[in-house]
C-alpha positions in Angstrom: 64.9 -2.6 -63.7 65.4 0.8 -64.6 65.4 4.0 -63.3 61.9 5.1 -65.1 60.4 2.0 -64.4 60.8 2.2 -60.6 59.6 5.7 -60.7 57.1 4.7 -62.5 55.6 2.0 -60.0 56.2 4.5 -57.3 53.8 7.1 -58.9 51.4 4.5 -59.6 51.8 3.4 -56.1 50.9 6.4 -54.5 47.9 7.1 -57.0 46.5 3.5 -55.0 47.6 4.8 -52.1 45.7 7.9 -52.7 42.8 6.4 -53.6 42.7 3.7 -50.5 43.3 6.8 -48.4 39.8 8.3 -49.7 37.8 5.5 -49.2 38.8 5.2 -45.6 38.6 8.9 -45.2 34.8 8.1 -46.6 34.3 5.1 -44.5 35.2 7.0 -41.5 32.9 9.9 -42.0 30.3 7.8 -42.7 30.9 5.6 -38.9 31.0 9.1 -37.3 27.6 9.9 -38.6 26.5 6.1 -37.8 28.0 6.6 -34.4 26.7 9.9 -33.6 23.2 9.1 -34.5 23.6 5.3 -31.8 24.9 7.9 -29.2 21.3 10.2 -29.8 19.4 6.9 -30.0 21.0 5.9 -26.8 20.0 8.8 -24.9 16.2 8.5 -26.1 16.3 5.1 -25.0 17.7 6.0 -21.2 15.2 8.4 -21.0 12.3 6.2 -22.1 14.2 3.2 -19.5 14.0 6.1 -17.0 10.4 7.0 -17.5 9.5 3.1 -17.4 10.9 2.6 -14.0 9.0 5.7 -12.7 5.9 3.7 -14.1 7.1 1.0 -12.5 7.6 2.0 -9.3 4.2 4.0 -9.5 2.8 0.5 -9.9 4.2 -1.4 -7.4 3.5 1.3 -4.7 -0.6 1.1 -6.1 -0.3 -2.2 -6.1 1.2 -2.6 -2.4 -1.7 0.2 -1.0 -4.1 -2.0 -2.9 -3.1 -5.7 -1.3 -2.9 -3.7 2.0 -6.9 -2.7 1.2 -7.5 -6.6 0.5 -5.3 -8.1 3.5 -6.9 -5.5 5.6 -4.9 -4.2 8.8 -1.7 -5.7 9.5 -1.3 -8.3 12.9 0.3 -5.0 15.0 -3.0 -2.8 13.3 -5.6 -5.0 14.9 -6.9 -2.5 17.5 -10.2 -1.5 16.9 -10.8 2.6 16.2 -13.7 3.8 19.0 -15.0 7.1 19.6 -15.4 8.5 22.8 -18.9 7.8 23.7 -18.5 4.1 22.6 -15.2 4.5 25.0 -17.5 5.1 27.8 -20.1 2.0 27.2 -16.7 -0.2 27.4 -15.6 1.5 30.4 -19.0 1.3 31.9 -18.7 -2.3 31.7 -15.5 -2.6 32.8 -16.0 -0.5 36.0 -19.6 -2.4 36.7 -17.7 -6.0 36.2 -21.2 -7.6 35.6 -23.2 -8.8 32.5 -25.8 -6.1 31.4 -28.3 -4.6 29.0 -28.5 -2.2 26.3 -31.3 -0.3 28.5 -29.0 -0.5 31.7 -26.4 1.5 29.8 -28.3 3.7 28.3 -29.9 5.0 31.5 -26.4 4.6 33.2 -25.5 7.1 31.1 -27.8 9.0 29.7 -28.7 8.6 26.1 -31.4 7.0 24.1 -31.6 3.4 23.6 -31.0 3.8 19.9 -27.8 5.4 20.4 -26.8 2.9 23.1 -28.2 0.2 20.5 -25.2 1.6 18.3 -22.4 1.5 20.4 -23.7 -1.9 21.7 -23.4 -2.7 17.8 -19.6 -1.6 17.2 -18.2 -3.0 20.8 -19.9 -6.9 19.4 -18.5 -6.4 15.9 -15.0 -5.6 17.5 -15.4 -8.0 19.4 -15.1 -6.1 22.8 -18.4 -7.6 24.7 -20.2 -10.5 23.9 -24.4 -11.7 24.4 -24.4 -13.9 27.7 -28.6 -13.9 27.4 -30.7 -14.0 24.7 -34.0 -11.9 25.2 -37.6 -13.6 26.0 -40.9 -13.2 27.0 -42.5 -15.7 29.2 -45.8 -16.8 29.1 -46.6 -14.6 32.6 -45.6 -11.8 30.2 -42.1 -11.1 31.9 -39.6 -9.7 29.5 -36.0 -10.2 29.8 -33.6 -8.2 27.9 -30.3 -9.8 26.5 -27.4 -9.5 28.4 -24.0 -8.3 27.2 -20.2 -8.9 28.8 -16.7 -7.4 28.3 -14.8 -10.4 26.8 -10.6 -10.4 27.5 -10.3 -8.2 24.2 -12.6 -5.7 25.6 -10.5 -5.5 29.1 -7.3 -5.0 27.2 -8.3 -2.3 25.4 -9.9 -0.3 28.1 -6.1 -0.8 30.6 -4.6 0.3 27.5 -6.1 2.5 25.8 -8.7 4.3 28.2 -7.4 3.8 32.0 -4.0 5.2 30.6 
């Protein structure tokens, strides 16, 4: 081969080169722009992952404070929540040991029957007293009023919640 010829092919050589150099140079611009537009679409999708778990957690913590509402108060929650004036009708009973009537405790201390009626009401829901008697009237026109008693829950609470 001669001289001319090898210069030849070298020229034509380096045109291809040339060329294959500016497609890559093009192919490389064009995965810059390709990866800078993943790298934005990356951070709108961590902040949209970020404000999902925020969501998320939002809706767990309803959720828990929602099956607490349905389950109702937890085994260590079970204590019931008594003013002071039903306080004292539980107290009364304790201190008087006996069985007795709504009218007894409302004269013991001093407040209408309704009232006692009321507090009679909360200590039997709460299961603090219980009815021993049921009410009657007998045919020689005696009336007995019902009776009431502190049951074991009831003692508890008053040693430790009232006597402390």
């Amino acid at each position: 081969m001669n001289l001319i010829a090898l210069i030849q092919k070298l020229i034509d050589g380096s045109t291809i080169l040339k060329e294959q150099l500016e497609l890559l140079r093009d192919q490389i611009s064009a995965l810059e722009k390709e990866n800078g537009a993943l790298k934005s679409e990356i951070s709108i999708l961590k902040h949209k992952q970020n404000e999902n778990e925020s969501q998320f957690n939002k809706a767990i913590e309803e959720t828990e404070g929602l099956n607490q509402v349905i389950e109702g108060p937890k085994k260590d929650d079970t204590r019931p929540h008594l003013d002071a004036v039903t306080e004292k009708v539980l107290k009364l009973f304790f201190e008087k040991s006996r069985d007795m009537s709504v009218d007894e405790v409302a004269a013991a201390l001093s407040m209408d029957i309704g009232s006692a009626q009321y507090h009679f009401d909360l200590l039997l829901e709460s299961n603090l007293i219980i009815q021993t008697r049921v009410g009657f009237t007998s045919f020689q026109s005696r009336e007995s009023a019902p009776l009431f008693e502190l049951t074991l829950s009831g003692r508890e609470y008053v040693v430790n919640n009232i006597l402390k």
